[in-house]
C-alpha positions in Angstrom: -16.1 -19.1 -3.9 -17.0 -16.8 -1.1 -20.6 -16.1 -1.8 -23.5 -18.5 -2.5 -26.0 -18.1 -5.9 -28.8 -16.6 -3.3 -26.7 -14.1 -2.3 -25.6 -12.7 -5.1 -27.4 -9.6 -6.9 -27.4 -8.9 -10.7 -24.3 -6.6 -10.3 -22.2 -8.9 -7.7 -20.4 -11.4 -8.5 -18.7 -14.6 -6.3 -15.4 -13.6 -5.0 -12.0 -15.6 -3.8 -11.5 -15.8 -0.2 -8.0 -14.6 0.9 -7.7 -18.6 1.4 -8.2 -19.0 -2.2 -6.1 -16.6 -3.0 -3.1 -17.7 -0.9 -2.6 -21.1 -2.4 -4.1 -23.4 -5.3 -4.0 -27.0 -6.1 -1.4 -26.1 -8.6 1.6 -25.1 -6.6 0.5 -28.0 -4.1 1.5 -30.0 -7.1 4.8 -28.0 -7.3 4.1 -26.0 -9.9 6.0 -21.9 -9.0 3.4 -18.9 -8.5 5.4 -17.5 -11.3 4.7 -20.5 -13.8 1.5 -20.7 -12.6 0.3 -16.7 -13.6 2.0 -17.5 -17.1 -0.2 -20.6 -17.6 -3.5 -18.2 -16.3 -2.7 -15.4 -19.0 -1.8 -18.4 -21.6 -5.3 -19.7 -21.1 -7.1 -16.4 -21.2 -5.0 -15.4 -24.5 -6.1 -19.0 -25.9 -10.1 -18.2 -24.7 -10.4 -14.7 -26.1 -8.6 -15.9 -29.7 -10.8 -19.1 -29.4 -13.9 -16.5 -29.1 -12.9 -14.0 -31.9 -12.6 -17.1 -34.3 -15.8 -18.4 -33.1 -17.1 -14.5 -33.5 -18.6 -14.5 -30.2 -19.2 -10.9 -28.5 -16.6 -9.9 -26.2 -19.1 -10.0 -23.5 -19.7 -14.1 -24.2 -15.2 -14.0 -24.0 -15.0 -12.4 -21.1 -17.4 -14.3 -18.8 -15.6 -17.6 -20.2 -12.1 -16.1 -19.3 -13.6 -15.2 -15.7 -14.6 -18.8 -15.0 -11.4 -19.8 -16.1 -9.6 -18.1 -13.8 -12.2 -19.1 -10.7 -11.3 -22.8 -12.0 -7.8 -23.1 -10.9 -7.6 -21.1 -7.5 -7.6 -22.2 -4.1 -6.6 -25.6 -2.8 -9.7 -27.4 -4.2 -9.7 -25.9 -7.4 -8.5 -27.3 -10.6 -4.4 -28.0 -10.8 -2.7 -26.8 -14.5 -1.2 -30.5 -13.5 -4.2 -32.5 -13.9 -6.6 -30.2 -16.0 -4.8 -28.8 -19.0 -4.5 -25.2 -20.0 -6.2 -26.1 -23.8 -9.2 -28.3 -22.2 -10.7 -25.5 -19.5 -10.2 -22.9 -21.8 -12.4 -25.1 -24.3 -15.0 -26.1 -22.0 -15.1 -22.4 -20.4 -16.1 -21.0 -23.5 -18.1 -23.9 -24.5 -20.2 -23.3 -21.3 -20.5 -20.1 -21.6 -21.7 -19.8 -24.8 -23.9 -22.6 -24.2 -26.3 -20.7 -21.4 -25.9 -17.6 -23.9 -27.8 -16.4 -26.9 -25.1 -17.8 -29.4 -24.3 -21.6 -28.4 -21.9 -23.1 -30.5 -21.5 -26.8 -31.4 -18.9 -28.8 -29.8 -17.2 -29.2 -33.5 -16.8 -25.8 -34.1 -15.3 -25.2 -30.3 -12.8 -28.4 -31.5 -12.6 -27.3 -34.9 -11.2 -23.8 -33.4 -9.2 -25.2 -30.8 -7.5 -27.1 -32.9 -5.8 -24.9 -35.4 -5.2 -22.5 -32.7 -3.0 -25.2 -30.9 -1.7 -26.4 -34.1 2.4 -25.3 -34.8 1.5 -23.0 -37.8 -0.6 -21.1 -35.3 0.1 -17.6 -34.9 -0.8 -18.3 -31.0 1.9 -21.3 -30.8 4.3 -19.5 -32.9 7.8 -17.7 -30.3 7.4 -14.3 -31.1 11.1 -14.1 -32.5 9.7 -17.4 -34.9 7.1 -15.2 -36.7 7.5 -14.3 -40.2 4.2 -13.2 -41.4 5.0 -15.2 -44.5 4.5 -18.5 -42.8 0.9 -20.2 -44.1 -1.1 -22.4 -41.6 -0.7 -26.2 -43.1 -4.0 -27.4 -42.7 -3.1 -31.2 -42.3 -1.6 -30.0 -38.8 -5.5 -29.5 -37.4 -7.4 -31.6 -39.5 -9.8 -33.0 -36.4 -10.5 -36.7 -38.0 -13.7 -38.2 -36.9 -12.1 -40.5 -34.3 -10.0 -37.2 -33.2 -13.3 -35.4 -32.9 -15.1 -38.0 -31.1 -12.2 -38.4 -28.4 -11.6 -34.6 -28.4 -15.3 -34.1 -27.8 -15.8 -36.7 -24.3 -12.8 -34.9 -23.0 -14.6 -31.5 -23.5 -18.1 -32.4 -22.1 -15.8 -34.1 -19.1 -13.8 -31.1 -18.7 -17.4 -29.0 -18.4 -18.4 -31.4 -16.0 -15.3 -30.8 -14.1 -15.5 -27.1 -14.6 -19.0 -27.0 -13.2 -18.9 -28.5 -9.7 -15.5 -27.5 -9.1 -16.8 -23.7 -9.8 -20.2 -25.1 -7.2 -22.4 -24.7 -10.6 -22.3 -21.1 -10.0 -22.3 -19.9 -13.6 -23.3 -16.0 -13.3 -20.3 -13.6 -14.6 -21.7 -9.8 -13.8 -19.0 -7.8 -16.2 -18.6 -4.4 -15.3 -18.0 -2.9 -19.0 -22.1 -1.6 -18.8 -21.7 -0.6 -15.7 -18.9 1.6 -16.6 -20.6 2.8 -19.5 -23.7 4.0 -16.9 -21.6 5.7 -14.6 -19.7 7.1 -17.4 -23.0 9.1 -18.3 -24.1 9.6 -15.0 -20.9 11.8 -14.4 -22.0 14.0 -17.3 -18.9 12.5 -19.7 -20.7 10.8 -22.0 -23.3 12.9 -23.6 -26.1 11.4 -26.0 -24.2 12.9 -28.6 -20.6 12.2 -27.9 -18.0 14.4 -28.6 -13.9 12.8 -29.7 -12.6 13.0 -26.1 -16.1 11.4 -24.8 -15.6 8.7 -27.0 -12.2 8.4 -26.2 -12.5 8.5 -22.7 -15.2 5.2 -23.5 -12.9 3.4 -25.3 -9.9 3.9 -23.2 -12.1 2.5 -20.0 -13.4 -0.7 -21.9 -9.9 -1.4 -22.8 -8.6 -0.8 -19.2 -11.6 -3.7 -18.2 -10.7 -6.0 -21.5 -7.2 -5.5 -20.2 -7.9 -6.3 -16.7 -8.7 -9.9 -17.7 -5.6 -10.5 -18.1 -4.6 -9.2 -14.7 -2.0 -11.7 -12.4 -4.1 -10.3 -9.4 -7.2 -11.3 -10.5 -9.0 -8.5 -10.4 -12.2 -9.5 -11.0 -12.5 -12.6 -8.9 -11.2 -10.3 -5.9 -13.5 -6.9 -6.8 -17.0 -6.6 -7.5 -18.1 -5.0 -10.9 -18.8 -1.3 -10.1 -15.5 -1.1 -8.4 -13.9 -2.2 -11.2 -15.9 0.0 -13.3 -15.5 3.3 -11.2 -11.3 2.4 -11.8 -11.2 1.9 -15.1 -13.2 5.2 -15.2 -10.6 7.2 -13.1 -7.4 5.6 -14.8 -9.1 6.2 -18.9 -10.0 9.7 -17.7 -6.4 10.0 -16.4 -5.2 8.8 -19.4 -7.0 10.9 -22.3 -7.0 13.6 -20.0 -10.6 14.1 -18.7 -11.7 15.9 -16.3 -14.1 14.5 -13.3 -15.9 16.0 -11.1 -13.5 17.8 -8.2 -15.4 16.1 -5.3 -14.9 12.3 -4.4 -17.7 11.2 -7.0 -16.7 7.6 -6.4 -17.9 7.4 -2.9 -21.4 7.8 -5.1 -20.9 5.0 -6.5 -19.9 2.9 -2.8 -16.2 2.9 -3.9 -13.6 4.2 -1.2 -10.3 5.7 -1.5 -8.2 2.6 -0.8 -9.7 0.2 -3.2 -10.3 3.0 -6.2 -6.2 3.1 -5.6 -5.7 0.0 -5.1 -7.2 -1.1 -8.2 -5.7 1.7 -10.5 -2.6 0.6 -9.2 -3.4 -3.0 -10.6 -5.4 -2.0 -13.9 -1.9 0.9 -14.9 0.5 -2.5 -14.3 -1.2 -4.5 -16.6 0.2 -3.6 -20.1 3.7 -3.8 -18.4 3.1 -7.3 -16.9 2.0 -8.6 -20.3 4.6 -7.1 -22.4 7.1 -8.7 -19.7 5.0 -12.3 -20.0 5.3 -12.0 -24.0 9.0 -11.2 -23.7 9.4 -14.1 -21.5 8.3 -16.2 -24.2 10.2 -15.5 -27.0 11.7 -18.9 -27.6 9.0 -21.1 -26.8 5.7 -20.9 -26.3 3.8 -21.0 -23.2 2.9 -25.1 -22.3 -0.8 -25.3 -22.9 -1.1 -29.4 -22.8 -0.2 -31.7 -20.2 2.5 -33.1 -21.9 3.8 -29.4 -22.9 3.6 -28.4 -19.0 5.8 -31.7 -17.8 8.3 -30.9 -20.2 8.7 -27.4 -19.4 8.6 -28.4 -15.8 11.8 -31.1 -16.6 13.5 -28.0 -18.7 13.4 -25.7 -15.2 14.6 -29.1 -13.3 17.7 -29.4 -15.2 18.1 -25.6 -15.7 17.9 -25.4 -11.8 20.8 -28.5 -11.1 
């Protein structure tokens, strides 16, 4: 990453270099861009239904699905090749959770990961394929104790992985609180808050949740209070709130170009996932090694 742990504040986080950003160990391996942003909003999908099962704080989720992403870019970075989809997700969480005030045991991280990459799944399900009537068969992610011991070195080795291929640089500033501070400072957010304050709230924590999921990584390219003073101007757009006339994001050090810039990227979110989800109908999205290499044959015979 571009900055080093003594340079960093408590509201800045590292950031890609444009080098980072232009290639990645994956498509040196020959997996396509496009393939390769399907696989990235795979794994955070898998990390934040991982962290609701495991009823960890969306704060907790979020930092995981953050150092997921910072995994895989650049050309020294992890390769969806080599280090699966299912194990950094794991081991991102895992982590995280770990240095947080709700660690969670390595079998209930398995125990989780398992069902949710299990065929009754509603995760692993084609959308077309679900019925809502379908029951999870519980012998399909039964973790045996020889399952659980294997499954468990290949965790703590994917952490291990994870953390010197991220240079141990753990810190994840979020900007939901920051958002929630400016928010107030603007006058919008009262102490007592009215239907549209609380709106307006919601609507900008959804626009960051939402961001996670972003195919420009947004928040390995954008410090916090930029992202925050966005998701402000796009939520206030969007339940129709009305901000101060002047430029108030310049208060906040946020120009023009990247406040547009980034709304441009937060407002094309929803659309880019609805097109992912619809690009997945019939199959689900590879999230093992062995799933990846045979979607990769599939495109090689589909392509002559």
């Amino acid at each position: 990453m571009a900055s080093a742990p003594e340079q960093l504040s408590t509201l800045s986080n590292p950031l890609a270099t444009v080098e980072q950003l232009s290639t990645s160990s994956s498509q040196l391996d020959g997996i396509p861009a496009h393939l390769e942003n399907s696989l990235r909003f795979a794994g955070a999908q898998l990390t934040q239904a991982a962290g609701i099962l495991l009823r960890l704080p969306q704060e907790i989720i979020a930092q995981a699905i953050v150092i997921f992403h910072r995994f895989y870019i650049g050309s020294e970075g992890g390769s969806f090749k080599i280090n699966a989809v299912k194990d950094v997700s794991a081991a991102s969480l895992y982590m995280m959770a770990k240095i947080s005030f709700l660690p969670q045991s390595t079998r209930s991280v398995l125990n989780v990961y398992a069902y949710l990459l299990s065929p009754t799944s509603a995760l692993r399900q084609p959308s077309e394929g679900i019925t809502g009537k379908e029951k999870p068969d519980a012998e399909s992610y039964y973790l045996s104790e020889g399952s659980y011991h294997s499954a468990r070195a290949t965790l703590l080795q994917t952490e291990s992985i994870l953390l010197r291929s991220i240079s141990f640089i753990t810190q994840v500033t979020l900007p939901h609180h920051i958002a929630l501070t400016y928010l107030q400072t603007l006058g919008v957010l009262p102490s007592n808050p009215t239907a549209k304050s609380s709106a307006l709230a919601a609507r900008t924590l959804a626009n960051l949740n939402t961001a996670l999921l972003s195919p420009q990584l947004l928040y390995l390219t954008h410090q916090p209070p930029a992202l925050a003073v966005a998701a402000i101007y796009l939520a206030a757009r969007e339940v129709g709130v009305k901000l101060p006339g002047t430029e108030w994001w310049e208060v906040f050090d946020v120009d023009r170009e990247t406040l547009g810039f980034l709304v441009v990227g937060l407002g094309s979110c929803e659309g880019w996932i609805q097109s992912e989800k619809e690009k997945w109908t019939e199959i689900s999205c590879p999230l093992t090694l062995a799933e990846l290499e045979e979607e990769m044959k599939r495109r090689d015979v589909e392509n002559g």
